[in-house]
C-alpha positions in Angstrom: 0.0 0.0 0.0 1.3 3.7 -0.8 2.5 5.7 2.2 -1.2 7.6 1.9 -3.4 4.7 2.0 -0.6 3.7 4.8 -1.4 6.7 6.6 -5.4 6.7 6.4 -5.0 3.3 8.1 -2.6 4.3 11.1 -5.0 7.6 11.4 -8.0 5.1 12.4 -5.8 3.3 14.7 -4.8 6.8 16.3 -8.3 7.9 16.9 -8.6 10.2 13.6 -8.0 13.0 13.3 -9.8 14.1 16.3 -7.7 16.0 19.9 -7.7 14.2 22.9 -6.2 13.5 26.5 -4.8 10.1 27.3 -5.2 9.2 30.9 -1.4 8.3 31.6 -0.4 11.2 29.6 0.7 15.5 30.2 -0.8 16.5 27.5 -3.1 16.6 24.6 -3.1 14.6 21.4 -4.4 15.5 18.1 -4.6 13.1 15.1 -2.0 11.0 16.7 0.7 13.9 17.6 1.1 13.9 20.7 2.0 17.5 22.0 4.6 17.4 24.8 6.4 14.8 21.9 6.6 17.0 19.0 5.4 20.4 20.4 7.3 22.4 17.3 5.0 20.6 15.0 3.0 23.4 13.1 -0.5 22.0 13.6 -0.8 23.1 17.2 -1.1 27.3 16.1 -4.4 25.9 14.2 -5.5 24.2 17.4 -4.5 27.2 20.1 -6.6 28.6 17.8 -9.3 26.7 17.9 -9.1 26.3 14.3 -8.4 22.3 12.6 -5.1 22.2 11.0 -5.0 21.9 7.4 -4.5 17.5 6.4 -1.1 18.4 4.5 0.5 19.3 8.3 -0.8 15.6 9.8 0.3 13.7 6.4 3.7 16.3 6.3 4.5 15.1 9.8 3.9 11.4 9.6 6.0 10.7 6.7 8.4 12.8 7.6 8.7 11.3 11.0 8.0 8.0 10.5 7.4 6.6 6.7 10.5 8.5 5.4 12.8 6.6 7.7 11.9 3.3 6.0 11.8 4.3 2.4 14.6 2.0 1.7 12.7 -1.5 2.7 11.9 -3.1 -0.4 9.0 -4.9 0.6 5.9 -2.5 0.9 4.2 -5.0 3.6 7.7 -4.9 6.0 7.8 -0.8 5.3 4.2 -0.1 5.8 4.5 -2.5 9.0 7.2 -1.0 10.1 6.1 2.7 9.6 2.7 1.7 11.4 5.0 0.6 14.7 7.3 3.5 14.7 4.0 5.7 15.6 3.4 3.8 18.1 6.5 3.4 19.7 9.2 5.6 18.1 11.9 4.9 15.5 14.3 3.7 17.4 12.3 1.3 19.3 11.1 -0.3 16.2 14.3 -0.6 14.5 15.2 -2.4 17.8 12.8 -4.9 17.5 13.5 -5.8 14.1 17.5 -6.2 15.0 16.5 -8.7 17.5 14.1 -10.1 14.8 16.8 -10.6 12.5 19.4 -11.0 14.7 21.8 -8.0 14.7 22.9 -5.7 16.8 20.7 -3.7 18.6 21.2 0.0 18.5 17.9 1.4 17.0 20.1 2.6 14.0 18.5 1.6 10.7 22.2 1.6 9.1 23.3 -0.5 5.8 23.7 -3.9 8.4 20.2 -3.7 9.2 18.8 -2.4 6.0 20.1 -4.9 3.9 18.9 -8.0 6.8 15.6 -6.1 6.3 15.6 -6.4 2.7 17.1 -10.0 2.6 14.6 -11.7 5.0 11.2 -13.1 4.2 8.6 -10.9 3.8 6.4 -13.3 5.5 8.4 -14.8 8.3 10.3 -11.4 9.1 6.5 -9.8 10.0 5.3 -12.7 12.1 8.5 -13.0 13.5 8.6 -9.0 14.3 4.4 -9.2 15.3 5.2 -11.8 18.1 8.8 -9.5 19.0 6.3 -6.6 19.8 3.6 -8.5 21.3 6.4 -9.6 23.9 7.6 -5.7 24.1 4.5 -4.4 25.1 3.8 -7.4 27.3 7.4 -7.0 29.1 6.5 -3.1 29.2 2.7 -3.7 31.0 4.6 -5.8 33.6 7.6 -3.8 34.3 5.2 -0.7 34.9 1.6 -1.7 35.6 0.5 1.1 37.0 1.2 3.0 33.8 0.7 0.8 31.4 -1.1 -2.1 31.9 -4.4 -0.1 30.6 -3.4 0.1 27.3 -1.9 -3.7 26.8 -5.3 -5.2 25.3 -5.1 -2.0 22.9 -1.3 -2.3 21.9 -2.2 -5.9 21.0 -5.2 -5.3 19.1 -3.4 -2.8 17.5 -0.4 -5.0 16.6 -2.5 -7.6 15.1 -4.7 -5.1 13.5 -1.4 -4.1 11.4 -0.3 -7.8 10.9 -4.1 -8.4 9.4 -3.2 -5.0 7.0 -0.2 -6.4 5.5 -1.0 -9.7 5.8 -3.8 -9.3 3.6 -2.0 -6.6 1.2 -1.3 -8.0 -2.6 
């Protein structure tokens, strides 16, 4: 799927383009962007404004943040899948998880070692393989800090396997 048709789907899972509060969180959250994260991102003028920021400043943000970073995966299932993650839980994080995926090191650097493991695994045994990696992340992170983050676990799983069904089902 194209980055936009990407992005439409991630959007959905972030709750649309609609602000918010999350409970555990300082701040507010607007399509996705969360404020105290990214509080140089143009969008927020329109909202202090009480105005909705234009769609080019949402889609602007998200591949530049987080599709951009990955335009160098070959397979469009793997980037898509990976792009989807890294809104979710940052770059780096996700580059982590597919290291220990494939079995490099793990410095949340998407170099030219982990680039071209990326682009020389299975398509189809690299995302179960990195599904069931974050499953265990966000597991491991609900335990380590209940109190924080247990309430979202049954919503980072969903959403995991919500992606995997994306680009699972992707021709």
């Amino acid at each position: 799927m194209a980055f936009k048709e990407a992005l439409q789907k991630v959007l959905q899972l972030e709750g649309g383009l609609r602000l918010h509060r999350n409970p555990t969180e300082d701040s507010i959250t607007y399509a996705g962007i969360y404020r105290k994260a990214h509080p140089d991102w143009q969008g927020w003028a329109y909202i202090d404004r009480g105005k909705e920021p234009p769609f080019e400043l949402v889609e602007d943000f998200y591949y530049s943040n987080f599709y951009k970073p990955f335009e160098q995966v070959k397979d469009e299932k793997v980037r898509d899948l990976l792009f989807e993650t890294a809104v979710n839980l940052g770059i780096r994080q996700t580059v982590r998880l597919a290291q220990r995926v494939l079995g490099v090191p793990t410095d949340g650097i998407l170099g030219p070692q982990t680039l071209s493991a990326i682009n020389g695994a299975s398509p189809e045994e690299f995302i179960k393989d990195f599904t069931l990696t974050r499953i265990a992340f966000y597991a491991a992170l609900a335990n380590k800090n209940p109190r924080k983050y247990a309430l979202y676990l049954r919503g980072w799983i969903n959403r995991a396997l919500e992606a995997l069904s994306w680009v699972s089902l992707a021709s």
